[in-house]
C-alpha positions as CSV (number, residue, x, y, z in Angstrom):
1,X,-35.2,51.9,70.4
2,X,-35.2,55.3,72.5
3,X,-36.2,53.4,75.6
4,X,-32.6,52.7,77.4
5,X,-30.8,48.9,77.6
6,X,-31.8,48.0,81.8
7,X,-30.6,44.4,83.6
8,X,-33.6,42.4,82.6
9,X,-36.2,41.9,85.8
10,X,-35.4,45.4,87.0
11,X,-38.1,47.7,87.7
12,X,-36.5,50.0,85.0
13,X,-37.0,47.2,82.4
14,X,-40.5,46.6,83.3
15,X,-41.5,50.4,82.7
16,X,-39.3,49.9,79.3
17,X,-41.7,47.2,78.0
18,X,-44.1,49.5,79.0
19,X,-43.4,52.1,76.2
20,X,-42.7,49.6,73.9
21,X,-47.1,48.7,74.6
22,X,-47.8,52.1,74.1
23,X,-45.9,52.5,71.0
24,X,-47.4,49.6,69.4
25,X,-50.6,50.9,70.7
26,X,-50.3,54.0,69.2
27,X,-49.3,52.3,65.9
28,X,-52.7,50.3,66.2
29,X,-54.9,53.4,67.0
30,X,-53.3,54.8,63.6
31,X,-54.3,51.4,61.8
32,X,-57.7,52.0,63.0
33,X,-58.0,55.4,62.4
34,X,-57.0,54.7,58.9
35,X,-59.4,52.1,58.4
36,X,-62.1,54.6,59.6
37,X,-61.2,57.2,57.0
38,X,-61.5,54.4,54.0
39,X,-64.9,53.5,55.4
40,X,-66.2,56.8,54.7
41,X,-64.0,57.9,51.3
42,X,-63.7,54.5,49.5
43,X,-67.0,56.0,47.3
44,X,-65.6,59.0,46.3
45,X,-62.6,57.6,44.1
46,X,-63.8,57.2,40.7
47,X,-62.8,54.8,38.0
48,X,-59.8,55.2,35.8
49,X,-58.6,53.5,32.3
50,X,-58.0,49.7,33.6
51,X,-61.0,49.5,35.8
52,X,-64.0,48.1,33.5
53,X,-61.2,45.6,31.7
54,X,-59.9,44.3,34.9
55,X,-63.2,44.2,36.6
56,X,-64.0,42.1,33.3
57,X,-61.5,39.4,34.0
58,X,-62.7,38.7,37.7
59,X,-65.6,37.6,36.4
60,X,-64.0,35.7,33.6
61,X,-61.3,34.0,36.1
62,X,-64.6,33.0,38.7
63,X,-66.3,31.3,35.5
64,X,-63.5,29.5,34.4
65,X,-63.0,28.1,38.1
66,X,-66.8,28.0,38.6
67,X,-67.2,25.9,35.4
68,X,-64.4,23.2,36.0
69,X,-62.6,24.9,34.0
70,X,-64.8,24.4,30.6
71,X,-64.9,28.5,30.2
72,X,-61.5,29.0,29.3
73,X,-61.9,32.6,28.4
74,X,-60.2,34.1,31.2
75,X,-57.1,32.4,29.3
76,X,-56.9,34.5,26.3
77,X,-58.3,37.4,27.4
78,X,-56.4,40.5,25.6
79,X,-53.2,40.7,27.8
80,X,-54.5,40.4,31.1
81,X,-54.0,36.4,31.2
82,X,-50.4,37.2,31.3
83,X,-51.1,38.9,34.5
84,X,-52.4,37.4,38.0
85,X,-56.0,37.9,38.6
86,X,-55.9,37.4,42.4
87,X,-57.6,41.2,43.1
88,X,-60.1,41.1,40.3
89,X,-61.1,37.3,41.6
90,X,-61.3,39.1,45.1
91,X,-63.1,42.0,44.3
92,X,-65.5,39.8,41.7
93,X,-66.4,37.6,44.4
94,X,-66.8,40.2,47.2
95,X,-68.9,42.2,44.8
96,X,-71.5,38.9,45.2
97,X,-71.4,39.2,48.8
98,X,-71.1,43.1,49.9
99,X,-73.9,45.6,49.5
100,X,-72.2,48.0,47.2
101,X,-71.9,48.7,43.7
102,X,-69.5,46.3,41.6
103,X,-67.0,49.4,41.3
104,X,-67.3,50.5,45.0
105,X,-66.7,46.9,46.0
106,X,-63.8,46.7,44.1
107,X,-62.5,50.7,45.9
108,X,-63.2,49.3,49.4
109,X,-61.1,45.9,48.4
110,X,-58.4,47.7,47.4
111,X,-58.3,49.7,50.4
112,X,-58.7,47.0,52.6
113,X,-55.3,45.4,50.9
114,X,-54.0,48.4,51.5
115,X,-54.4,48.7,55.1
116,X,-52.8,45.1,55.3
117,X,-50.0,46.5,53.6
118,X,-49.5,49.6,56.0
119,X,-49.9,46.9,58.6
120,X,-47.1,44.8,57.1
121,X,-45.0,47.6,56.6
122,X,-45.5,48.6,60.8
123,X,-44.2,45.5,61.2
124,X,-41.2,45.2,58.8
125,X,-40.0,48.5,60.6
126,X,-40.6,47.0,64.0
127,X,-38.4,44.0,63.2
128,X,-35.5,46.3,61.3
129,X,-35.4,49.0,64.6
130,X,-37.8,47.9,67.4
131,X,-41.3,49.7,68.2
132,X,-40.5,53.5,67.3
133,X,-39.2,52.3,63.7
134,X,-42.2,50.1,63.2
135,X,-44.5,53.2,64.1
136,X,-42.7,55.7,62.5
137,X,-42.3,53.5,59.5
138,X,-46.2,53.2,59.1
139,X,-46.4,57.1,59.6
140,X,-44.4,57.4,56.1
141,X,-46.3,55.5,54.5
142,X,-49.5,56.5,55.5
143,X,-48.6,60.1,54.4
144,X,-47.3,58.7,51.1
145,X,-49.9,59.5,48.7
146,X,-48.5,57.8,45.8
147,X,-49.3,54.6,48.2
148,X,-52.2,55.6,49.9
149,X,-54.0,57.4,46.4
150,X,-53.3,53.7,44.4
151,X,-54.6,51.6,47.0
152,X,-57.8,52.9,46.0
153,X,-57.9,53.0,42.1
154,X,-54.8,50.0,41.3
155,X,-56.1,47.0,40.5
156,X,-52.2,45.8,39.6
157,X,-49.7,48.0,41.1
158,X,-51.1,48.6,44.8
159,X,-52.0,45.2,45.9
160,X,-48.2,44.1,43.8
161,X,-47.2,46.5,46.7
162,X,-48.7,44.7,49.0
163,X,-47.3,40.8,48.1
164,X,-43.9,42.4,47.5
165,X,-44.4,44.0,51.5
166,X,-45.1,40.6,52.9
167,X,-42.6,38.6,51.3
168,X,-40.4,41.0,52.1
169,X,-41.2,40.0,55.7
170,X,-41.0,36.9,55.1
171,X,-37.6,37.0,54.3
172,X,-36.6,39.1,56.9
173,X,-38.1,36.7,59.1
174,X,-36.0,33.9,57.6
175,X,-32.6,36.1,57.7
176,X,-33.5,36.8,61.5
177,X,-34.6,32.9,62.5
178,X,-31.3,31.7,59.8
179,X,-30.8,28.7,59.3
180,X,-33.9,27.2,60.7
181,X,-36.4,29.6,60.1
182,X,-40.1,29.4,62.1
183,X,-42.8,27.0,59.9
184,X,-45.0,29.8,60.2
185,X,-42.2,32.1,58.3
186,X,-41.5,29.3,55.6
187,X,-45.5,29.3,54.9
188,X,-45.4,33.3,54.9
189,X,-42.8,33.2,52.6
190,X,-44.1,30.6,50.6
191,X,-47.8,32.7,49.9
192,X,-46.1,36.0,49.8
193,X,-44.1,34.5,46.5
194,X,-47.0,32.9,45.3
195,X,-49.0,36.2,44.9
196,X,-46.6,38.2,44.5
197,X,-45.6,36.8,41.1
198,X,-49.1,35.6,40.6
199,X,-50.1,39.4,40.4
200,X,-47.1,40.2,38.2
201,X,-44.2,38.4,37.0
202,X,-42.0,40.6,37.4
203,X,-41.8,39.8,41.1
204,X,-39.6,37.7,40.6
205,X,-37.0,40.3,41.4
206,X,-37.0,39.6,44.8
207,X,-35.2,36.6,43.9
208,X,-32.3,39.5,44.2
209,X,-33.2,40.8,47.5
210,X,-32.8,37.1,48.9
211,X,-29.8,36.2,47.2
212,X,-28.3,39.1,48.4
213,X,-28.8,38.4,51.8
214,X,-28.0,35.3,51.9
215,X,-24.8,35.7,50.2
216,X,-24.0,38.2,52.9
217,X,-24.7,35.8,55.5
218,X,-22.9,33.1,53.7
219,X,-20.1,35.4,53.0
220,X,-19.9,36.4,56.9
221,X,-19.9,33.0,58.2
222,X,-17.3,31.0,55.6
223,X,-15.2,33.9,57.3
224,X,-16.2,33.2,61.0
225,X,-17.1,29.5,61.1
226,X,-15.3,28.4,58.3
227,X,-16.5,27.3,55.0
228,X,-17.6,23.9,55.0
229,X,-19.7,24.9,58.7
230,X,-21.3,27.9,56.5
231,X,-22.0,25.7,53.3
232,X,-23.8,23.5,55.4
233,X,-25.8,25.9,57.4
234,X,-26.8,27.9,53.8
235,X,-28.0,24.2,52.7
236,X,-30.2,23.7,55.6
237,X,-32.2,26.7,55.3
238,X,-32.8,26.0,51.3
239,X,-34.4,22.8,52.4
240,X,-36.5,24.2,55.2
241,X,-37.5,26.8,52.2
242,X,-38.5,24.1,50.2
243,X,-42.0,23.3,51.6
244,X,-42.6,27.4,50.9
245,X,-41.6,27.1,47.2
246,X,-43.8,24.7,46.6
247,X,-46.9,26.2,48.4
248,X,-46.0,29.6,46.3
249,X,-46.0,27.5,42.8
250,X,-49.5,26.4,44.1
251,X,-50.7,30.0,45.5
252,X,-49.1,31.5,41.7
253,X,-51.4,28.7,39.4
254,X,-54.7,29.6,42.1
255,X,-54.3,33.4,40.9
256,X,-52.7,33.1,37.8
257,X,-54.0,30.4,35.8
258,X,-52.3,30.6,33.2
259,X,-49.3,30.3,34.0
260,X,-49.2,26.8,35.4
261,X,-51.0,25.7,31.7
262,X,-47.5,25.1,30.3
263,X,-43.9,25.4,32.2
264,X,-42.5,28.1,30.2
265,X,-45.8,30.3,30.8
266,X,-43.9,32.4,33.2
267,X,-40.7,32.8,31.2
268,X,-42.8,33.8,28.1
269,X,-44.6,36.3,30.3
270,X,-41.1,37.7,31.0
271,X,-39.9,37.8,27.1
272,X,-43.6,39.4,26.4
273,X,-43.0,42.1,29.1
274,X,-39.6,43.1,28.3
275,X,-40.7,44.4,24.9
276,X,-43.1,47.3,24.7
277,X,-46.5,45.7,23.4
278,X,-49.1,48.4,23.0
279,X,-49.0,51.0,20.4
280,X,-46.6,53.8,21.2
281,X,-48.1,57.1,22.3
282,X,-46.5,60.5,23.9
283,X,-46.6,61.7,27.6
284,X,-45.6,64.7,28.8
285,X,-42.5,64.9,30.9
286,X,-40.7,68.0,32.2
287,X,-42.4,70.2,29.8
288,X,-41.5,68.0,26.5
289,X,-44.2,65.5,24.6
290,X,-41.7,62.5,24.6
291,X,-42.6,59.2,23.3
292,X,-43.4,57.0,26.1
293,X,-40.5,53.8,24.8
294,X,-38.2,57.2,24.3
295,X,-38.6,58.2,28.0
296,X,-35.1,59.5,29.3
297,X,-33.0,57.0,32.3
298,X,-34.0,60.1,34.3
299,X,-37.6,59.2,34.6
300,X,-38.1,57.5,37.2
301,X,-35.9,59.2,39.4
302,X,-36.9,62.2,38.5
303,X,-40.4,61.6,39.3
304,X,-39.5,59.8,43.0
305,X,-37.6,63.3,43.6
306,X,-41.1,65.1,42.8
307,X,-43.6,62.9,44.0
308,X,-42.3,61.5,47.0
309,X,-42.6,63.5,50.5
310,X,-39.9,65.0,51.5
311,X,-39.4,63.5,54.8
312,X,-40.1,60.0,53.2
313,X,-37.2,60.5,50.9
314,X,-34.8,62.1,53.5
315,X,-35.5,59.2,56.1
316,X,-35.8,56.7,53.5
317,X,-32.2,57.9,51.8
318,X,-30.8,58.1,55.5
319,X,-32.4,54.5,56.3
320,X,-30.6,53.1,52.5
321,X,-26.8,55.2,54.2
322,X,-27.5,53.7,57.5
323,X,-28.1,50.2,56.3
324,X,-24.5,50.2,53.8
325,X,-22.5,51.7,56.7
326,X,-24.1,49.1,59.4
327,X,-22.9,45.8,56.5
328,X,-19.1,46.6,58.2
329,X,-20.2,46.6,62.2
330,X,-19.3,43.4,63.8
331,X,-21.5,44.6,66.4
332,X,-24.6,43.9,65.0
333,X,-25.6,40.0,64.3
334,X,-25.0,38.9,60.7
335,X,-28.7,37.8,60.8
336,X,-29.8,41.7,61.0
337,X,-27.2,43.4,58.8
338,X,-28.6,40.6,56.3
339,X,-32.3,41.8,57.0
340,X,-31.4,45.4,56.5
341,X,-29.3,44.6,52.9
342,X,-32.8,43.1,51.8
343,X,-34.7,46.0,53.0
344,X,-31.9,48.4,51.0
345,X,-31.8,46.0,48.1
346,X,-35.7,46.4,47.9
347,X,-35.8,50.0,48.0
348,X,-33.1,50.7,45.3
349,X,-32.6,47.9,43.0
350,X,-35.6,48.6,41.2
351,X,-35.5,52.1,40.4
352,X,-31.5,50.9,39.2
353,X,-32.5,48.2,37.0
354,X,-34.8,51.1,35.2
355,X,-32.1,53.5,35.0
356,X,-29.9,50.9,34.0
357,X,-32.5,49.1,30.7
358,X,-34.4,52.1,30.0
359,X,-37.8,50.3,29.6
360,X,-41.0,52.1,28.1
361,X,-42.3,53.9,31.1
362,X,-45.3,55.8,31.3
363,X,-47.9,56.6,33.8
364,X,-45.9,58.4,36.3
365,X,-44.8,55.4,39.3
366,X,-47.5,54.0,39.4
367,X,-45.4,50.7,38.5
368,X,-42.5,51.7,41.5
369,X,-45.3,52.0,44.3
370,X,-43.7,48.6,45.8
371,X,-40.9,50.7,46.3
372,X,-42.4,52.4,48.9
373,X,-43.2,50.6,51.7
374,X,-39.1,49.4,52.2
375,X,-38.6,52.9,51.6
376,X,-40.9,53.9,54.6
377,X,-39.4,50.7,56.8
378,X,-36.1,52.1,56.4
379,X,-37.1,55.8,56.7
380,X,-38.7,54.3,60.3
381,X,-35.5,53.1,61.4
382,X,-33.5,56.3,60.5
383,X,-36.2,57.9,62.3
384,X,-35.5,56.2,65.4
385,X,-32.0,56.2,65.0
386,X,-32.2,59.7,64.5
387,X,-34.5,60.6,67.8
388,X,-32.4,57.7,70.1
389,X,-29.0,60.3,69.0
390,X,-31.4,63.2,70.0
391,X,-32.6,61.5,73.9
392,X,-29.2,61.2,74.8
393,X,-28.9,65.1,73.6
394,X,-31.7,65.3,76.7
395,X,-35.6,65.6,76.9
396,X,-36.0,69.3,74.7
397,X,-33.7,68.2,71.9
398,X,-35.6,64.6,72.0
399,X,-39.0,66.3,71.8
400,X,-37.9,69.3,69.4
401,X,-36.5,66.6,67.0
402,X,-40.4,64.3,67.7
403,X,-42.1,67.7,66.3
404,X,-40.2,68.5,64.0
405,X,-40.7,64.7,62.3
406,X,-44.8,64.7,63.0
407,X,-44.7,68.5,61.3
408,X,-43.0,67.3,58.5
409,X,-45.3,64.3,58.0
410,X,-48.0,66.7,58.8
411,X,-47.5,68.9,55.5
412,X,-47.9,65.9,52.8
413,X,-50.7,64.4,55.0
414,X,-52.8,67.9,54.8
415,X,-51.8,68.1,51.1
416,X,-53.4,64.5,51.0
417,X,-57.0,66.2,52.4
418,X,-56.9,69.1,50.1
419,X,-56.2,67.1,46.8
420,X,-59.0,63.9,47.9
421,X,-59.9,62.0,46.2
422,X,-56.7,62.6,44.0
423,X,-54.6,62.0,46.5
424,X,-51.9,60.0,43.9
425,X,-51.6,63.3,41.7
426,X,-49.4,64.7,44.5
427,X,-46.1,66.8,43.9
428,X,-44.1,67.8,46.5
429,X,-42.2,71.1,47.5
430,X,-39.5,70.3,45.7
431,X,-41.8,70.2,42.2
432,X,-43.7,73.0,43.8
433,X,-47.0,71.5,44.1
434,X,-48.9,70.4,41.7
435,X,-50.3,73.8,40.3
436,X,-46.0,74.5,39.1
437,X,-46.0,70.7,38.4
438,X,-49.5,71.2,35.8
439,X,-47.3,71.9,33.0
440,X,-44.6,69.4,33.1
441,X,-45.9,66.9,33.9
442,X,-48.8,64.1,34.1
443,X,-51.2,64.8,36.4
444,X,-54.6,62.8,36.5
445,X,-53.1,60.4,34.3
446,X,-55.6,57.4,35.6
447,X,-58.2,59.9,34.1
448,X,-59.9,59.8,38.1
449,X,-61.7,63.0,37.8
450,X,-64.4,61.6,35.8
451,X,-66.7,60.4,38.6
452,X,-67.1,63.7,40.4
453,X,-67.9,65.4,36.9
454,X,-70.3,62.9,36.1
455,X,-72.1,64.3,39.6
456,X,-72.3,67.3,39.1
457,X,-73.1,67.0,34.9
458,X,-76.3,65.2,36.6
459,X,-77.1,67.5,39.3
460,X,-76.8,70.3,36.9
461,X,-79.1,69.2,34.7
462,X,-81.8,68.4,37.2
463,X,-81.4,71.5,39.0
464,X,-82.2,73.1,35.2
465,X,-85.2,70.5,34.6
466,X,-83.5,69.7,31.5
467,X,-83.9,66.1,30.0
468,X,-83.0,64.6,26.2
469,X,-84.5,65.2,23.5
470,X,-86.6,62.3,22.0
471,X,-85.7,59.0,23.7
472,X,-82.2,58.5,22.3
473,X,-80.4,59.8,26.1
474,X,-78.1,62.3,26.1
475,X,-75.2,61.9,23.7
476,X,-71.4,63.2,25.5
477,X,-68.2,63.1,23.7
478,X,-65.5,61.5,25.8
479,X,-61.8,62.4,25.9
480,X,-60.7,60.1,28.2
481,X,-61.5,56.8,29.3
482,X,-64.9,55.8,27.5
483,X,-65.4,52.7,30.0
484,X,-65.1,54.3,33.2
485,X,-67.0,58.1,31.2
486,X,-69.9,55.4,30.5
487,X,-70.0,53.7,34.2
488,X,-70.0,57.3,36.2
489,X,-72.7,58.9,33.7
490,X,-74.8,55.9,33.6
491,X,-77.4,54.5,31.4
492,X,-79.0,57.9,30.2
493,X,-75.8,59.3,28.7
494,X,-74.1,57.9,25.5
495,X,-70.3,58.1,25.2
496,X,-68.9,58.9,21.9
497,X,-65.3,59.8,20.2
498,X,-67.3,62.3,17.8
499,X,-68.3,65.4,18.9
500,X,-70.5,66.1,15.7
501,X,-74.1,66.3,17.2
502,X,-73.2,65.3,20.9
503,X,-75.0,67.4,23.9
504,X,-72.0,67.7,25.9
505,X,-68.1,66.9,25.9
506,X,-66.3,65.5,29.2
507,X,-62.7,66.2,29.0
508,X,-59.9,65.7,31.1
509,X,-57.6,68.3,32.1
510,X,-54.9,66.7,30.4
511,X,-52.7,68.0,27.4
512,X,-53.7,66.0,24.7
513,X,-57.4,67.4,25.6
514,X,-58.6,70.3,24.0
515,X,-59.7,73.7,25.7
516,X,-63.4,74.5,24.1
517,X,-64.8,77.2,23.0
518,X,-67.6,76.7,24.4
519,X,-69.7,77.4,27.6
520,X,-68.3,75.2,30.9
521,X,-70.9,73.9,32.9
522,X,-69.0,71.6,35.3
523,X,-65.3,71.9,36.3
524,X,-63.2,70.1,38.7
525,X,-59.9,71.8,40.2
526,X,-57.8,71.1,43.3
527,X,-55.4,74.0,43.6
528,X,-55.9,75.6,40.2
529,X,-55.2,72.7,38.6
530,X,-58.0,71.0,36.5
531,X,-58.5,67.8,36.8
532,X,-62.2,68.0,34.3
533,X,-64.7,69.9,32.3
534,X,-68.0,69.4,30.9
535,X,-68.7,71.7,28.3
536,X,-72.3,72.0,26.9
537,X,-71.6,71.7,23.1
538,X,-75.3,71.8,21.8
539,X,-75.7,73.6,18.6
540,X,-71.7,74.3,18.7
541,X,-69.7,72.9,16.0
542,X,-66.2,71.2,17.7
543,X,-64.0,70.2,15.5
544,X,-61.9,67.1,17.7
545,X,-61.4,67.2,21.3
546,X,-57.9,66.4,20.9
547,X,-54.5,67.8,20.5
548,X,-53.2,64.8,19.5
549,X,-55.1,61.7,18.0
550,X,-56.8,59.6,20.4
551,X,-55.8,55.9,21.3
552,X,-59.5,54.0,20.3
């Protein structure tokens, strides 16, 4: 905190809590100022590859619950019944209620979990460093556009974020309250698990981040109280915890069906998930077509290093130091140098375990986004670290060091406006942007750009007059996602693999996409980079749209 320590009562103290009201404040006008901003832009982020499939399996998982479980096809549907279905239920169910298109429903819930998960995250930092880490830590992540872009578009990996987010202060909360943590945080923990691996197994990893902790704490205290006094204080907090596991078994089988059908269901998601189960295909990664089960360790580092903001990662890396050097202070209660081990453990030993397997990885990070927000509660806490060293430095080197943060948080947040609604294509300085970025890497990889082509394909050719010939529609061959092509175009248009006899080809402005010879009549760039074309093809003869052979 950057507000100083005063005798409690004083008049001093009173102005202290003051601050600590406007800085929450302030943290809550940001909040709302956010939620402004999706109320106006959730429409303009387009559909990507998963969309119409996930969207599918709402509706599946609301008839199988809707029929008393007679319509059981929500239990074998392709590979998604291996997955949670809280969102799509969500979104499926909103889309009855809300007077928006099914696919604009499902932006505006994603958004909205999104803003519950910059709200966590506020919080999170506010409980690791008081009031300036909470706001500063919701700054980062607001001006995180791997976060912010996927809330939109994810079905899977942003509201993952999300559970991981609040468990994560759930168990904070626990650490902080050990051994007899608050009802309230037993039942937060308890849901938080439950969705959290009810939207994908593989959150069960924060198993980790709890054991760590409290084998910290139990470590600390055999050392302090004794061992017997520390064994028993570890075994009354499992059995407070027990009324939250089994309230998250309950939340897990109300999102994920499936897996409550047979007690091994989870374990044979896991063994199902640790193998590579679609058909292999290539992705460009620093200027090489690599197979995607072939990716090097350095993936994923590489691409946090790129697409991260700067500040984020400098704060966040600071926050990861601060929190291993404060393990050894006796200063600070074992309860918080637990909390802060979590945090750490949460921001790292994911990206580890990668480097460490090697999995298939594809799609950029869009599978690490729940790595951000303990990244950004951690970067808030350096952050106030950083400006409580400057204040006692004086008033100009407190608020040269304030600027200096908000400038730096300015650049990715302005980079954010130019690149809407592709906000999660971002590269950073470091890549040099994403026009130096273009050619080494993935860049509308969710296939986004397809809406705002689809717009203008149609307002081109009503501003011409033109319409079909005969009654058979327009016919547009599609490299890219066909489902989410056939959605933005709508009913008039035809999507096809086979550009023999098609009017028009929609193309992504990725490499396995062809450049045409052939004239462009709609193109969609941010920064030089192009994200789509439609070319008109009529009367042309195209040979393939691809480079490489297309996954059907």
């Amino acid at each position: 905190m950057l507000t100083p320590r005063f005798p409690l009562g004083s008049p001093a103290r009173l102005f202290a809590g003051s601050i600590e009201r406007r800085v929450d404040g302030l943290a809550i006008a940001i909040l709302t100022t956010l939620a402004v901003i999706v109320a106006f832009t959730f429409r303009d982020y387009g559909l990507g590859w998963d969309d119409y499939t996930h969207s599918e399996y709402g509706d599946l998982l609301l008839s199988l619950y809707g029929s008393g479980f007679s319509d059981r096809r929500a239990l074998s549907f392709v590979n998604l019944y291996m997955y949670g279905g809280g969102f799509d239920m969500l979104a499926a169910l909103a889309g009855k209620l809300l007077p928006f298109d099914h696919f604009e429903t499902r932006r505006l819930i994603g958004a909205v979990i999104g803003l519950i998960g910059l709200m966590v995250t506020w919080r999170l930092g506010r409980r690791l460093g008081g009031p300036i880490a909470g706001v500063l830590a919701l700054i980062l992540l607001a001006i995180c556009p791997l976060y912010y872009g996927h809330m939109f578009i994810n079905p899977k990996d942003a509201p993952f974020a999300v559970a991981m987010v609040v468990l994560l202060l759930g168990l904070v909360r626990a650490a902080q309250e050990y051994p007899r943590p608050q009802p309230a945080t037993v039942a937060l923990v308890g849901v938080a698990l439950g969705l959290t691996i009810g939207t994908r197994v593989i959150g069960g990893i924060s198993g980790f981040y709890a054991l760590g902790g409290a084998a910290f704490i139990l470590a600390v205290e055999a050392g302090t109280l004794g061992v017997r006094s520390a064994a028993a204080r570890f075994g009354r907090i499992l059995v407070c915890l027990v009324p939250g596991i089994i309230l998250a078994y309950l939340i897990m089988g109300l999102v994920w069906p499936w897996s409550v059908l047979e007690p091994l269901n989870p374990l044979r998601a896991i063994e199902y998930f640790s193998h590579f189960f679609e058909k292999p295909w290539k992705e460009m990664f620093d200027g090489a077509l690599l197979p995607v089960p072939d990716m090097p360790r350095s993936y994923v580092p590489t691409l946090f290093v790129l697409n991260i903001p700067e500040v984020l990662l400098a704060l966040g890396l600071g926050g990861i130091a601060g929190a291993i050097v404060t393990l050894a202070r006796r200063d600070v209660p074992v309860q918080q140098r637990a909390a802060l081990l979590m945090v750490a453990i949460a921001a790292t030993l994911p990206i580890a375990f990668t480097v460490i397997t090697r999995p298939a990885m594809y799609n950029g990070i869009r599978h690490f986004v729940f790595v951000t927000p303990p990244l950004a509660a951690l970067g808030g806490w350096a952050g106030a670290w950083l400006l409580a060293r400057m204040q006692t430095l004086g008033r100009p080197a407190l608020a040269a060091a304030a600027a200096v943060l908000l400038g730096l948080a300015a650049l990715p947040a302005i980079d954010m406006v130019r690149l809407h609604p592709y906000q999660y294509t971002h590269f950073n300085q470091f890549a040099g942007g994403i026009r130096a970025a273009d050619e080494r890497y993935m860049i509308d990889y969710w296939g986004l750009a397809f809406k705002q082509a689809a717009q203008q394909l149609r307002a081109k050719l009503v501003e011409r007059l033109e319409v079909p010939a005969g009654n058979h529609g327009w016919r547009i061959a599609v490299c890219g996602p066909h489902s989410a092509a056939q959605v933005e175009l709508g009913p008039e248009f035809h999507t096809t693999w086979d550009s023999k006899g098609a009017d028009f080809a929609l193309m992504l402005g990725e490499f396995y996409c062809r450049e045409l010879s052939a004239p462009v009549l709609v193109e969609i760039e941010r920064e030089g980079v192009i994200y789509a074309r439609v070319y008109d093809i009529r009367a042309r003869s195209v040979l393939s749209l691809f480079t490489i052979p297309p996954i059907q």
